[in-house]
Structures are given as C-alpha cells and as structure tokens.
mmCIF file of the N, C-alpha and C atoms, coordinates in Angstrom:
data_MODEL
# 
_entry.id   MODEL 
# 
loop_
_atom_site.group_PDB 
_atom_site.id 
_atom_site.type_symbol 
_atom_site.label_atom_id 
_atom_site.label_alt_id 
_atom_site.label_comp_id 
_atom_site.label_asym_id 
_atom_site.label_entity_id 
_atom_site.label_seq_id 
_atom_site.pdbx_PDB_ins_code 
_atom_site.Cartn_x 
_atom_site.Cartn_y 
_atom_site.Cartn_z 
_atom_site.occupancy 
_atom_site.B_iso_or_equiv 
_atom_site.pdbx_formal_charge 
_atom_site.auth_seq_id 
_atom_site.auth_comp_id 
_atom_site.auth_asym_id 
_atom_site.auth_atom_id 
_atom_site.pdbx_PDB_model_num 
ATOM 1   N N  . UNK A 1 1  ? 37.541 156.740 -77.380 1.00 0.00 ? 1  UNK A N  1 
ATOM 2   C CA . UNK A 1 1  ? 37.504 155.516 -76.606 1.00 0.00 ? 1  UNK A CA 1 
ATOM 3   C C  . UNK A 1 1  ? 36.933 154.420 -77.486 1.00 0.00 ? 1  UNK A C  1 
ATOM 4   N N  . UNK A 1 2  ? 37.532 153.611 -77.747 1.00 0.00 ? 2  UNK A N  1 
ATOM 5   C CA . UNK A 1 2  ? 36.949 151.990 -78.577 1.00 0.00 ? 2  UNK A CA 1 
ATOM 6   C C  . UNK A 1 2  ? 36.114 151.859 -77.736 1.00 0.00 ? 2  UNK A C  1 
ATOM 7   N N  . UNK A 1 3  ? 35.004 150.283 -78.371 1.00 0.00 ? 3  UNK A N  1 
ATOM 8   C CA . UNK A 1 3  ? 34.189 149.718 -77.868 1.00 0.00 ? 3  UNK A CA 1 
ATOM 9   C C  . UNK A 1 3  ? 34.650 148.746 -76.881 1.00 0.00 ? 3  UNK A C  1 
ATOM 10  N N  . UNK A 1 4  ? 35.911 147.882 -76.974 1.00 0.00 ? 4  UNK A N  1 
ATOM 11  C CA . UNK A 1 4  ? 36.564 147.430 -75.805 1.00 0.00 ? 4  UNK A CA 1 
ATOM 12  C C  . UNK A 1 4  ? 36.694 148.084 -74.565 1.00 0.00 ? 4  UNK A C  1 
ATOM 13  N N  . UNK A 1 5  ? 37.015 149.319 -74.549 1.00 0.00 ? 5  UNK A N  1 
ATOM 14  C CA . UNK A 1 5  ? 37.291 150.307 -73.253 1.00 0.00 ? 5  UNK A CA 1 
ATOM 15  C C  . UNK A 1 5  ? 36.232 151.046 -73.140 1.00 0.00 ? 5  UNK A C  1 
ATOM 16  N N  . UNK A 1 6  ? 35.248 151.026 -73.605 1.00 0.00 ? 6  UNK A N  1 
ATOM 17  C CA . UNK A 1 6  ? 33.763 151.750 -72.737 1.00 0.00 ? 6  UNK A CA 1 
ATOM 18  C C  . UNK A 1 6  ? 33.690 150.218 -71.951 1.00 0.00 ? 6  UNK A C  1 
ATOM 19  N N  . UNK A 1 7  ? 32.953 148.942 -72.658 1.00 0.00 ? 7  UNK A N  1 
ATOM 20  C CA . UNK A 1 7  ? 33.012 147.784 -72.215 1.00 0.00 ? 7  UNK A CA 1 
ATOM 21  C C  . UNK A 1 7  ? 33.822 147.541 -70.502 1.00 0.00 ? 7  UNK A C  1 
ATOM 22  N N  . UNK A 1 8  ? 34.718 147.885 -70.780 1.00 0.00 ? 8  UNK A N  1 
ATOM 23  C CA . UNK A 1 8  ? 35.904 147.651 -69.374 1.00 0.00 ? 8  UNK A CA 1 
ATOM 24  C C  . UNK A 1 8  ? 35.299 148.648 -68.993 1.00 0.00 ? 8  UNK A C  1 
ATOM 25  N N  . UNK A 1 9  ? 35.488 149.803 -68.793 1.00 0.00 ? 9  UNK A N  1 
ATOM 26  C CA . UNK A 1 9  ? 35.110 151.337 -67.905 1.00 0.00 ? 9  UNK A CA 1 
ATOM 27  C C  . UNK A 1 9  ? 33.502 150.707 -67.037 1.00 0.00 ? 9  UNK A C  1 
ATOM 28  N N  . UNK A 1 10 ? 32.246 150.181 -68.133 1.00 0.00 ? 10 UNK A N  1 
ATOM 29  C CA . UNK A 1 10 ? 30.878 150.017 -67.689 1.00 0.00 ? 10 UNK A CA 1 
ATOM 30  C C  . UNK A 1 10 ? 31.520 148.476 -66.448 1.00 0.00 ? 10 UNK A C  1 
ATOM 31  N N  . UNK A 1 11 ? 32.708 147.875 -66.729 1.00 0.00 ? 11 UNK A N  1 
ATOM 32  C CA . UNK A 1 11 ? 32.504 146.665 -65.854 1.00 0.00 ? 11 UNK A CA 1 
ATOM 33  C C  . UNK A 1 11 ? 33.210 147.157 -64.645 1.00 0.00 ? 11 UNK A C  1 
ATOM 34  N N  . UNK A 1 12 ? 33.991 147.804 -64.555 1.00 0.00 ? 12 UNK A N  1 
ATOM 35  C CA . UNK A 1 12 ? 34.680 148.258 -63.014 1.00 0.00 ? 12 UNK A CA 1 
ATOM 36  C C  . UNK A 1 12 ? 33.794 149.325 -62.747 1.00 0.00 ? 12 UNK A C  1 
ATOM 37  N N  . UNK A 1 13 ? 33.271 150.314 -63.309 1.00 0.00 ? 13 UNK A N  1 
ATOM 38  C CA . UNK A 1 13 ? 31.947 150.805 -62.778 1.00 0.00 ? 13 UNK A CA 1 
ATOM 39  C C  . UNK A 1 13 ? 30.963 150.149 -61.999 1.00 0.00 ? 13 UNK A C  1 
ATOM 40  N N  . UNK A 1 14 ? 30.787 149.064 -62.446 1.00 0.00 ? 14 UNK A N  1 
ATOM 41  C CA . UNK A 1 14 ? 29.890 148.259 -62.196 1.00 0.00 ? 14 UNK A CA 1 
ATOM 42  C C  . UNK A 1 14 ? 30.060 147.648 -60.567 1.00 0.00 ? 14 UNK A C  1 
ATOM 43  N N  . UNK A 1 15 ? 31.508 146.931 -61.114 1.00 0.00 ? 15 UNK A N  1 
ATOM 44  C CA . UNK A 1 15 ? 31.878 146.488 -59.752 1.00 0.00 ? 15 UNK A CA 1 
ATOM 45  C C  . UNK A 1 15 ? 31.828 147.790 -58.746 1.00 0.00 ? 15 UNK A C  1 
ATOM 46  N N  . UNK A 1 16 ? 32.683 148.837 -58.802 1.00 0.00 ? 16 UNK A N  1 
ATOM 47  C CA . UNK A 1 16 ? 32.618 149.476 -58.188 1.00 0.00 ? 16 UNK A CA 1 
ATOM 48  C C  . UNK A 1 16 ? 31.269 149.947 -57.120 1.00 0.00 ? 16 UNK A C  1 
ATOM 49  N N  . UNK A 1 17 ? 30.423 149.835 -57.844 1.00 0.00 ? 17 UNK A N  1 
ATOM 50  C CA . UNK A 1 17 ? 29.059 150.076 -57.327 1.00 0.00 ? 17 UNK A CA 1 
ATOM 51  C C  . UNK A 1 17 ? 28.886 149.098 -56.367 1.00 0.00 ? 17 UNK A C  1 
ATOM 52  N N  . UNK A 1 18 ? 28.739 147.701 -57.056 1.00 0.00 ? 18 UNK A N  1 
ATOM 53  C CA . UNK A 1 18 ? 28.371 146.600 -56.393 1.00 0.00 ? 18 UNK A CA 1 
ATOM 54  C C  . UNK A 1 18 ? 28.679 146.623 -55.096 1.00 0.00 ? 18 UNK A C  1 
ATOM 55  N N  . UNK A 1 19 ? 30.338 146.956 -55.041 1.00 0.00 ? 19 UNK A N  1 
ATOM 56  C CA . UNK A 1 19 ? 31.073 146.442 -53.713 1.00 0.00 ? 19 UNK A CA 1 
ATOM 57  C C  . UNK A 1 19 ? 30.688 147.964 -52.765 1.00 0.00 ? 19 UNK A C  1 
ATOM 58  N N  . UNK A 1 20 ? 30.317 148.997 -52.987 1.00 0.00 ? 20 UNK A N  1 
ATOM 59  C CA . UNK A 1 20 ? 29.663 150.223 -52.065 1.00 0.00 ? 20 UNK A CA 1 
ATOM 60  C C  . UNK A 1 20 ? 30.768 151.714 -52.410 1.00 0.00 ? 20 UNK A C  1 
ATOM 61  N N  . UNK A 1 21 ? 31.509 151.041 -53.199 1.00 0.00 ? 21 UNK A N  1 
ATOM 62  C CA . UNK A 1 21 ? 32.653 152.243 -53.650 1.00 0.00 ? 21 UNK A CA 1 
ATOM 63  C C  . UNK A 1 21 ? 31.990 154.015 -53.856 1.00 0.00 ? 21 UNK A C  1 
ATOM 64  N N  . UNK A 1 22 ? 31.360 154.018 -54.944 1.00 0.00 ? 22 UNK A N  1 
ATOM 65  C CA . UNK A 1 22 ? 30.482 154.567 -55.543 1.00 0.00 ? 22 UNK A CA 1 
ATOM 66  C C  . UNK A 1 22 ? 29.441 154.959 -56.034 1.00 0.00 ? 22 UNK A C  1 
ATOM 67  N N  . UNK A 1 23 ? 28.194 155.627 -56.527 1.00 0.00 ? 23 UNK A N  1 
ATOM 68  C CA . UNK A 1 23 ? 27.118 155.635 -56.593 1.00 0.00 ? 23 UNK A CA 1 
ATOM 69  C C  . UNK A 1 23 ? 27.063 156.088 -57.682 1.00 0.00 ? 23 UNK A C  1 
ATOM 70  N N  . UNK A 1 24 ? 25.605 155.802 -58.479 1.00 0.00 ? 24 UNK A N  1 
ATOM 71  C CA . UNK A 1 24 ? 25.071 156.288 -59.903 1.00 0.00 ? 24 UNK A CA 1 
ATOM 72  C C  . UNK A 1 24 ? 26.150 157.077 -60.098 1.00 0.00 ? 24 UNK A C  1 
ATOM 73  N N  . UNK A 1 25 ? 26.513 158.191 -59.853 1.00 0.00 ? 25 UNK A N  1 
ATOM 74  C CA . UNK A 1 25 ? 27.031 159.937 -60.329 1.00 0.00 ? 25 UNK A CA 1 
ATOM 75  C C  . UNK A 1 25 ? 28.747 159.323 -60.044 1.00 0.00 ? 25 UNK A C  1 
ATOM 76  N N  . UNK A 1 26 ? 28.892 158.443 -59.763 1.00 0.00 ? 26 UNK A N  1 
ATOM 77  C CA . UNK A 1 26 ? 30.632 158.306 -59.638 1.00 0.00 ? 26 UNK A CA 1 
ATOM 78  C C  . UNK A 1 26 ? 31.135 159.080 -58.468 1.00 0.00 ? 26 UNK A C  1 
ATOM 79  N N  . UNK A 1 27 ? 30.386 158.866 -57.230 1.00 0.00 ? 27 UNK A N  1 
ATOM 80  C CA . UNK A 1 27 ? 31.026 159.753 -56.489 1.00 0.00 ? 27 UNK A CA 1 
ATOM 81  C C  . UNK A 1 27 ? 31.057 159.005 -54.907 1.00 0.00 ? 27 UNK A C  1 
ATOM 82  N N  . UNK A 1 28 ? 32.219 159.422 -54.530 1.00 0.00 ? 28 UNK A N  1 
ATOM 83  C CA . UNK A 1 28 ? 32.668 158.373 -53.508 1.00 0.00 ? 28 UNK A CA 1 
ATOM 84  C C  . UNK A 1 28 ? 31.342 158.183 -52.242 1.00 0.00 ? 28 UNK A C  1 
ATOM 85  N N  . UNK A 1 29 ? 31.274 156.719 -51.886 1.00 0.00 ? 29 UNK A N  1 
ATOM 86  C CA . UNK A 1 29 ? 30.319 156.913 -50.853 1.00 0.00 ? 29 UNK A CA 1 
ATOM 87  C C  . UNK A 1 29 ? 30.719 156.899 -49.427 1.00 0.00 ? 29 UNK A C  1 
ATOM 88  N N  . UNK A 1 30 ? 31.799 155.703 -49.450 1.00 0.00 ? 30 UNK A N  1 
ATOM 89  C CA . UNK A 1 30 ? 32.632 155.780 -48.433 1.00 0.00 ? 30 UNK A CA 1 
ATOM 90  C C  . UNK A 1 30 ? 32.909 156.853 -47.516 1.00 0.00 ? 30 UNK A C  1 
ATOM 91  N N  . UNK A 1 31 ? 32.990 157.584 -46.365 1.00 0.00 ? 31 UNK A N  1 
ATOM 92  C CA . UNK A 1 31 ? 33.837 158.646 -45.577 1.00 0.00 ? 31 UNK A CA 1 
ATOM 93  C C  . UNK A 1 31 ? 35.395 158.281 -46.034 1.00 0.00 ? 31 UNK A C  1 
ATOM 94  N N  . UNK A 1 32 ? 35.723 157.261 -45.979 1.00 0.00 ? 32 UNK A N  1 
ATOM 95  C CA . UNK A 1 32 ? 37.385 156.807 -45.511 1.00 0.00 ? 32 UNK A CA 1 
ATOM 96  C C  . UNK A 1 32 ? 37.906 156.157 -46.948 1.00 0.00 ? 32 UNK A C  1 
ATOM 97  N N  . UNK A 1 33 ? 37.340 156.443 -47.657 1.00 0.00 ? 33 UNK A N  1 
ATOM 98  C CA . UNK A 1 33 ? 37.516 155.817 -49.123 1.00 0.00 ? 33 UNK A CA 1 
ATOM 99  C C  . UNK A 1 33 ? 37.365 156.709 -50.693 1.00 0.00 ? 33 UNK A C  1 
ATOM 100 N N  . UNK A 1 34 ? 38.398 156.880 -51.149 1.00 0.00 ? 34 UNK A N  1 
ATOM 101 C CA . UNK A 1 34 ? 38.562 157.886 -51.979 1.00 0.00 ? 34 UNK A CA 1 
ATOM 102 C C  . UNK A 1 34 ? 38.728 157.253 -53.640 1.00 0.00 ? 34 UNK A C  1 
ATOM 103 N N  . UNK A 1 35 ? 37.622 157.361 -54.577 1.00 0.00 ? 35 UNK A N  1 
ATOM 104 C CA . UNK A 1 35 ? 37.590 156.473 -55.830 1.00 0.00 ? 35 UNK A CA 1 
ATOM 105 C C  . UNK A 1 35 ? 38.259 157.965 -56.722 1.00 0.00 ? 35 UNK A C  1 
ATOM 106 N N  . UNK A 1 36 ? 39.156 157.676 -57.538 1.00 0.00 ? 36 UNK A N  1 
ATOM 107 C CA . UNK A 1 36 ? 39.444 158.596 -58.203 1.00 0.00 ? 36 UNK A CA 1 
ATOM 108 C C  . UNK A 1 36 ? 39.889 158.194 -59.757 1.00 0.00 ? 36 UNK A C  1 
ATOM 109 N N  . UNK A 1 37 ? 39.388 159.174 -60.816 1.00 0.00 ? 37 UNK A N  1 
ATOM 110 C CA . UNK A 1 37 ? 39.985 158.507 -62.210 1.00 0.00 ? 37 UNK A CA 1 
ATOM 111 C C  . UNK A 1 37 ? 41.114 159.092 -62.470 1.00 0.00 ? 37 UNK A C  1 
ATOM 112 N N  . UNK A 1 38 ? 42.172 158.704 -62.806 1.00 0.00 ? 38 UNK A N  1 
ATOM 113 C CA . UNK A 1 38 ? 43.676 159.447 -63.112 1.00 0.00 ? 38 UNK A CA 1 
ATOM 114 C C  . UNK A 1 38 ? 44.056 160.249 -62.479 1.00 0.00 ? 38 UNK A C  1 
ATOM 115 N N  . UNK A 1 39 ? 43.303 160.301 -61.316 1.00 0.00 ? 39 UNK A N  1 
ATOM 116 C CA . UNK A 1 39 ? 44.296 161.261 -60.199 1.00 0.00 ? 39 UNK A CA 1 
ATOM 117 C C  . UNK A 1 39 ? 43.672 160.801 -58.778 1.00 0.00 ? 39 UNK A C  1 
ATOM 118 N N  . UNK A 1 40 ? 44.671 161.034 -58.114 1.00 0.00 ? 40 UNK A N  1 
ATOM 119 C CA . UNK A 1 40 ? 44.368 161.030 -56.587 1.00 0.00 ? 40 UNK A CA 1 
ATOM 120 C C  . UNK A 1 40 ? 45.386 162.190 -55.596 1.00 0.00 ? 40 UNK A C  1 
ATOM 121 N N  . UNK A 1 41 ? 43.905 162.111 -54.511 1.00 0.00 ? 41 UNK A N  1 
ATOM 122 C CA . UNK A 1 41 ? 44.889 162.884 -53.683 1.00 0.00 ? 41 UNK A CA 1 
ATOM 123 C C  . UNK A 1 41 ? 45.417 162.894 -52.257 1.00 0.00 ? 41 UNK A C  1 
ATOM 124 N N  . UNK A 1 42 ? 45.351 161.247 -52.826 1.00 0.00 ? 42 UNK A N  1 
ATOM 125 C CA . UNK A 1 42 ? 46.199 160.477 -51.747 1.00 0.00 ? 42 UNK A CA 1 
ATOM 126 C C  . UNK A 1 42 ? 47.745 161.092 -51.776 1.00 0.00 ? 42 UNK A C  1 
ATOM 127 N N  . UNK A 1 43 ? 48.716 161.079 -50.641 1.00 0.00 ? 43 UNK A N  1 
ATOM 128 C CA . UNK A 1 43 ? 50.034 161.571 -50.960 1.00 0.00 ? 43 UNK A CA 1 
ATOM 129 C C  . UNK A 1 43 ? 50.995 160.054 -51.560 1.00 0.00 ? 43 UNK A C  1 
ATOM 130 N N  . UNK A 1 44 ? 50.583 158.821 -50.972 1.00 0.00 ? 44 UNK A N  1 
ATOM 131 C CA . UNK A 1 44 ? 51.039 157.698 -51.428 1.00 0.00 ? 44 UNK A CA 1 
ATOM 132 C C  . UNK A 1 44 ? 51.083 157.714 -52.933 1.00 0.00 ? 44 UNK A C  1 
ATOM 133 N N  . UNK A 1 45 ? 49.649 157.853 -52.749 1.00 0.00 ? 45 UNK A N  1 
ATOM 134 C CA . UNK A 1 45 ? 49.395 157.154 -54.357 1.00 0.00 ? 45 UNK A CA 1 
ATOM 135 C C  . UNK A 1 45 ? 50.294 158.357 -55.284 1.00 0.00 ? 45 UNK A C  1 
ATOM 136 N N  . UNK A 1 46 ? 50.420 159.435 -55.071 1.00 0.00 ? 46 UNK A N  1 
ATOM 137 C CA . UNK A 1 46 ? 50.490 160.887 -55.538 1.00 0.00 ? 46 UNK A CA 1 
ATOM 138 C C  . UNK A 1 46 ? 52.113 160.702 -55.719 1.00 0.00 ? 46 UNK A C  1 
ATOM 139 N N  . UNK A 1 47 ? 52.827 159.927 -54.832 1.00 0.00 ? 47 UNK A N  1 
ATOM 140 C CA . UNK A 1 47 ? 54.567 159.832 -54.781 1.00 0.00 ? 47 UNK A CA 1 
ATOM 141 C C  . UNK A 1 47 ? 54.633 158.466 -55.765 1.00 0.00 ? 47 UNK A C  1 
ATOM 142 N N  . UNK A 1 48 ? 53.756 157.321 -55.844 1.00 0.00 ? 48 UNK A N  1 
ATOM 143 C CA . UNK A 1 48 ? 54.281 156.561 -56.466 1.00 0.00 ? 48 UNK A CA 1 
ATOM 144 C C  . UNK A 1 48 ? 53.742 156.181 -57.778 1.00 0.00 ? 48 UNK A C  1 
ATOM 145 N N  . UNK A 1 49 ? 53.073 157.331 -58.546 1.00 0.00 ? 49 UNK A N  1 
ATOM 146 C CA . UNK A 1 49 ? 52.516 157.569 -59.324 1.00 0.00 ? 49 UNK A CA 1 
ATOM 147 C C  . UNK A 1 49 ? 53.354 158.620 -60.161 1.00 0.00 ? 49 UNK A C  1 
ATOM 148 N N  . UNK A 1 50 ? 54.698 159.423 -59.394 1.00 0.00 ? 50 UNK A N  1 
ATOM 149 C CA . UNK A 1 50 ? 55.538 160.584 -59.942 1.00 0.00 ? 50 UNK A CA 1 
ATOM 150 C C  . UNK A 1 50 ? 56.395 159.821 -60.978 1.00 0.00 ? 50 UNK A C  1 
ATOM 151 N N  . UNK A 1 51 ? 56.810 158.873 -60.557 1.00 0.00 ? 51 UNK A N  1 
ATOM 152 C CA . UNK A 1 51 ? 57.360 158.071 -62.030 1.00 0.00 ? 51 UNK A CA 1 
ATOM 153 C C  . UNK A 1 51 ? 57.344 156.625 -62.178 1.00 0.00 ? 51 UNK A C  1 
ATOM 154 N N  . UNK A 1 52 ? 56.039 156.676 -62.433 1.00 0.00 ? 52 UNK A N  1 
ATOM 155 C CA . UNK A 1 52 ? 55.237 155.159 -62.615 1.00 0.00 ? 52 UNK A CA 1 
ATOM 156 C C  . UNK A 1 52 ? 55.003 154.748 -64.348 1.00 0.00 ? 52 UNK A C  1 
ATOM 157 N N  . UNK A 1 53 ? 55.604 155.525 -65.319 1.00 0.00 ? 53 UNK A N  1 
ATOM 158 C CA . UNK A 1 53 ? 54.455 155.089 -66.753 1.00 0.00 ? 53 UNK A CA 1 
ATOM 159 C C  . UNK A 1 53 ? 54.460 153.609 -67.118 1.00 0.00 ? 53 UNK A C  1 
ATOM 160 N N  . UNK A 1 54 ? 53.504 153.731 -68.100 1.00 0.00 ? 54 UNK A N  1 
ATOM 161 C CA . UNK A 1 54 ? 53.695 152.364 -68.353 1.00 0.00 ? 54 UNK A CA 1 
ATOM 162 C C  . UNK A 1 54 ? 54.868 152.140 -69.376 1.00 0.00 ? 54 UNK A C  1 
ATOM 163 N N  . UNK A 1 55 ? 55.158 152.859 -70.134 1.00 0.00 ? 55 UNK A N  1 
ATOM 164 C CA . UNK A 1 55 ? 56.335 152.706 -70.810 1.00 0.00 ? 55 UNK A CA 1 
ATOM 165 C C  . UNK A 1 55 ? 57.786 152.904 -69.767 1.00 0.00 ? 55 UNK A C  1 
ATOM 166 N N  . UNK A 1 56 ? 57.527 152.836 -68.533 1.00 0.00 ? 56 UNK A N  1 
ATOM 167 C CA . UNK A 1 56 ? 58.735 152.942 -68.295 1.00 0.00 ? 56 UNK A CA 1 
ATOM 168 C C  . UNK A 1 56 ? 60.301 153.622 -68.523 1.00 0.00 ? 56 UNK A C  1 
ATOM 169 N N  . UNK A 1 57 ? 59.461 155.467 -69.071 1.00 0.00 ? 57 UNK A N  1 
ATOM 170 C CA . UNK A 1 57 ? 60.047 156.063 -68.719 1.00 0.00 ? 57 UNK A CA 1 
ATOM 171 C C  . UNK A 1 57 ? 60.542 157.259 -67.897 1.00 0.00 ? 57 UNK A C  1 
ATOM 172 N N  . UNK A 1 58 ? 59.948 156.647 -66.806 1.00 0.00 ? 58 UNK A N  1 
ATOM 173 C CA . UNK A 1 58 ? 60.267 157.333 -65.672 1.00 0.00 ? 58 UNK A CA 1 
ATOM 174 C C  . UNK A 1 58 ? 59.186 158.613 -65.289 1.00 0.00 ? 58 UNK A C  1 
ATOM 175 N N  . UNK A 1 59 ? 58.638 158.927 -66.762 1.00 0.00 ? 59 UNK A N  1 
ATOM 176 C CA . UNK A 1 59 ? 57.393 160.272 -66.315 1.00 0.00 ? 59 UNK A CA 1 
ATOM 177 C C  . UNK A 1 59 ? 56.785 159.589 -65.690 1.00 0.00 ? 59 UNK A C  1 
ATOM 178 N N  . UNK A 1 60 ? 55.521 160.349 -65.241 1.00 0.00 ? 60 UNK A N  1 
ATOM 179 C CA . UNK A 1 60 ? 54.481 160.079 -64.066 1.00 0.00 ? 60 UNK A CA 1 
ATOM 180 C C  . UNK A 1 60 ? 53.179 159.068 -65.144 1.00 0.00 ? 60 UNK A C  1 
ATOM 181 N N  . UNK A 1 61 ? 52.958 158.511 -64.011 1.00 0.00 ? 61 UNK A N  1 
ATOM 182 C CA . UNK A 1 61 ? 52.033 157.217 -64.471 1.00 0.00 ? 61 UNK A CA 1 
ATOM 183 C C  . UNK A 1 61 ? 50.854 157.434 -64.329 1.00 0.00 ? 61 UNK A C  1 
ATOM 184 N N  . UNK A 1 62 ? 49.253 156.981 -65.352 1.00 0.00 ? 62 UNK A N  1 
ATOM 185 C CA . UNK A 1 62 ? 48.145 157.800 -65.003 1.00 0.00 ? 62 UNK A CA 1 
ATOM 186 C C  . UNK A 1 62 ? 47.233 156.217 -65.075 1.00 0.00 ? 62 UNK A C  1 
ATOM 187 N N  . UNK A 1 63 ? 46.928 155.803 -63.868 1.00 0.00 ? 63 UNK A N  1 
ATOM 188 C CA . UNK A 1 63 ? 45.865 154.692 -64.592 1.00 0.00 ? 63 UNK A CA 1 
ATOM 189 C C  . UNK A 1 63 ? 44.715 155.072 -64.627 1.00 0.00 ? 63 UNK A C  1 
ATOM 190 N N  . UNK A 1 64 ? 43.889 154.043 -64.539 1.00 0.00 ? 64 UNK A N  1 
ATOM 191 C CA . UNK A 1 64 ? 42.154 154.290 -64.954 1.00 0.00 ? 64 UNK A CA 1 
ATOM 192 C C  . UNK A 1 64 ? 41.653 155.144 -63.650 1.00 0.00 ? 64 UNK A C  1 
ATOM 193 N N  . UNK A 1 65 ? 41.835 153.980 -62.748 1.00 0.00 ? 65 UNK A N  1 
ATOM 194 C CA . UNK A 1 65 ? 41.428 154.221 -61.704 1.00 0.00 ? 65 UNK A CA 1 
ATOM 195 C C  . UNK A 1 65 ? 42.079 154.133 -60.349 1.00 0.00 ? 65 UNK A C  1 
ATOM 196 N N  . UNK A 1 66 ? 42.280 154.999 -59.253 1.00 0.00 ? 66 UNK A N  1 
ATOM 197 C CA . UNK A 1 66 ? 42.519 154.772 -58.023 1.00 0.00 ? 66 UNK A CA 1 
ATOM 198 C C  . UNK A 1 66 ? 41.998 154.803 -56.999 1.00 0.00 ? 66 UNK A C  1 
ATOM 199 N N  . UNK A 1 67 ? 42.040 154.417 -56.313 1.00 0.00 ? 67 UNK A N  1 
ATOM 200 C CA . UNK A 1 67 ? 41.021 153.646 -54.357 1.00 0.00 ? 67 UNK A CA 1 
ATOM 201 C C  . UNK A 1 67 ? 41.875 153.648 -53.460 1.00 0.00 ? 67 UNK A C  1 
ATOM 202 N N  . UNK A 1 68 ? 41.365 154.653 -52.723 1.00 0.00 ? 68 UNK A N  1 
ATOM 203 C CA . UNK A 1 68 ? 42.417 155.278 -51.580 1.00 0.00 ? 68 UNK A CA 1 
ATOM 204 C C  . UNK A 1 68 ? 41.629 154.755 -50.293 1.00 0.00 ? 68 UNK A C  1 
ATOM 205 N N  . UNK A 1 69 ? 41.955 153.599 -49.516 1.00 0.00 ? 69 UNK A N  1 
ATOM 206 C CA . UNK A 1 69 ? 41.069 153.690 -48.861 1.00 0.00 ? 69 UNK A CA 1 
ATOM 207 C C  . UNK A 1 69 ? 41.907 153.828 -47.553 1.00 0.00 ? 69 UNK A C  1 
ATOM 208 N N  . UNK A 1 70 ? 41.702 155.004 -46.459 1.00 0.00 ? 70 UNK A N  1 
ATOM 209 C CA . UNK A 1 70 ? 42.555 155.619 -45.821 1.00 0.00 ? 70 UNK A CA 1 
ATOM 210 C C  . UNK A 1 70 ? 42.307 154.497 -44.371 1.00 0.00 ? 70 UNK A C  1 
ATOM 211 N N  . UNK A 1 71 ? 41.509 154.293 -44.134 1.00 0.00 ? 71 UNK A N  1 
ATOM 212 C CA . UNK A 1 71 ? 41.534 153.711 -42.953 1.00 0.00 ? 71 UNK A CA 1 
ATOM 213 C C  . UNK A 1 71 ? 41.912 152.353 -42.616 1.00 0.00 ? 71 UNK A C  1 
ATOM 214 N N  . UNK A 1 72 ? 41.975 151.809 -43.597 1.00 0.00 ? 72 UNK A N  1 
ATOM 215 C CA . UNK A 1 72 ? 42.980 150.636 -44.152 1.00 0.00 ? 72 UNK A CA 1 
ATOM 216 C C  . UNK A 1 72 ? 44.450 150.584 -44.288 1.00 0.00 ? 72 UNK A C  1 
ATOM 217 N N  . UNK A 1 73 ? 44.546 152.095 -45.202 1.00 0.00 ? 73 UNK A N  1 
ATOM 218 C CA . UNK A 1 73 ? 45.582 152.780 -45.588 1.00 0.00 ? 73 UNK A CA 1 
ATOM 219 C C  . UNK A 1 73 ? 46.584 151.501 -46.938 1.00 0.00 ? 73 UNK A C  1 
ATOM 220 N N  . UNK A 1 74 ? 45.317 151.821 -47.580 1.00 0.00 ? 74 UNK A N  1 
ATOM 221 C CA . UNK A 1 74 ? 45.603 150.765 -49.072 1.00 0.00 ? 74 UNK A CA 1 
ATOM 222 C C  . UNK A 1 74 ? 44.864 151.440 -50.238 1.00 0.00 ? 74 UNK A C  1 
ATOM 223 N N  . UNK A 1 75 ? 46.080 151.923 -51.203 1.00 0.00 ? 75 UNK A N  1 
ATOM 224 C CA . UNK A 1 75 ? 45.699 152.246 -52.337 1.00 0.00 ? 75 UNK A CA 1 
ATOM 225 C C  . UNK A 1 75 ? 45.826 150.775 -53.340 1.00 0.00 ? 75 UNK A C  1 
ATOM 226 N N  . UNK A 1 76 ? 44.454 151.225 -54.461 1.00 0.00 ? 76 UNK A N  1 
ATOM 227 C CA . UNK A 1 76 ? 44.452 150.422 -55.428 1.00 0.00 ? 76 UNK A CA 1 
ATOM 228 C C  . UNK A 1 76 ? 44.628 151.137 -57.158 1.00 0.00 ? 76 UNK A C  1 
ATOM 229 N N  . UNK A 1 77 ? 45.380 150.651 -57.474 1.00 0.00 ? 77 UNK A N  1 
ATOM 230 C CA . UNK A 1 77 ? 45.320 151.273 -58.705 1.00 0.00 ? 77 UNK A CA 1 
ATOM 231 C C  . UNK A 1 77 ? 45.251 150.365 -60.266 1.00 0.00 ? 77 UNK A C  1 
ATOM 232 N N  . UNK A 1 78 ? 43.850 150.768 -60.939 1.00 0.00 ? 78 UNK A N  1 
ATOM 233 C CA . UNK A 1 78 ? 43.615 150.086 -61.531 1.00 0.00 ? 78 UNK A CA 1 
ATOM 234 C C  . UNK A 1 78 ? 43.926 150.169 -63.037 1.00 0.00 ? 78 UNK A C  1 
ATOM 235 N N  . UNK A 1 79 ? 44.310 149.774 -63.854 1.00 0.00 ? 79 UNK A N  1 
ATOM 236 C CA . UNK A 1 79 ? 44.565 150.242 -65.283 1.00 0.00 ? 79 UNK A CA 1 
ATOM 237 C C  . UNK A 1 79 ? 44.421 149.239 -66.634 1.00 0.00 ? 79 UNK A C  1 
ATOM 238 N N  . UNK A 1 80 ? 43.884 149.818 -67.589 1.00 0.00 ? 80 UNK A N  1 
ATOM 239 C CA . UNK A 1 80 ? 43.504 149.075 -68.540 1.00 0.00 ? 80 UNK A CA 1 
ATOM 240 C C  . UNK A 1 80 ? 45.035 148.555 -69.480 1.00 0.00 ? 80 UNK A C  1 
ATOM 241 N N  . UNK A 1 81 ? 45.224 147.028 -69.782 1.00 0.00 ? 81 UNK A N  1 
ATOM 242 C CA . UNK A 1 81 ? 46.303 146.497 -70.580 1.00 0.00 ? 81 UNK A CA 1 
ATOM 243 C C  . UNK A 1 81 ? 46.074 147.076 -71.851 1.00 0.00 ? 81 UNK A C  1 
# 
C-alpha cells in the first residue's frame, strides 16, 4: 500500500467513525447497517458487484469499501481512483 492509500484508507476511516458507521476495531455499530471492505453480504451489492471491474471487463468488481444500510435499503460503494 503507498503512502497516498494508507492516507485515503485513515480519511474514510475517519469519516466513517465520525458519522457512527464504525468503531475503533472497524466493526459495524449500526443493527441495520453493514460496513464492509471488498466484500459484502448484501445480495444487491453481491449481484451488482458480479461484473462491475474497473477495467471493464466484465469480471467482478472489488472496491474499498461497502455500506449496506438495510433499512434504508441503500448500498454505498466506495473506491479509491
């Protein structure tokens, strides 16, 4: 991992915390809210993630991060450029 992408990882960590996502240990705090790194096991996120890459070829796509938040029923998926 470069020093650019620890940098990014410590700032959506960060946020993450801020906004109640997660705690110290990375672990979801939410009941209805699911923080996950390169995987989820959301079925949404899980189908539109089967051939998502970023190269655009058709394999399955892995970003940084995903936020399942079920009671909303809104995934977020986050990924470094």
């Amino acid at each position: 991992m470069g020093k650019h992408e620890a940098a990014t990882d410590l700032i959506v960590f960060t946020e993450l915390r801020r906004a109640g996502y997660v705690d110290g240990s990375f672990k979801s705090i939410l009941p209805k809210v699911d923080v996950g790194v390169r995987t989820s096991n959301h079925p949404e996120a899980q189908k539109l993630l089967a051939s998502a890459s970023k190269q655009k070829t058709g394999k399955q796509g892995y970003p940084e991060y995903i936020i399942c938040d079920r009671e909303n029923d809104i995934a977020k998926m986050i990924s470094r450029l």
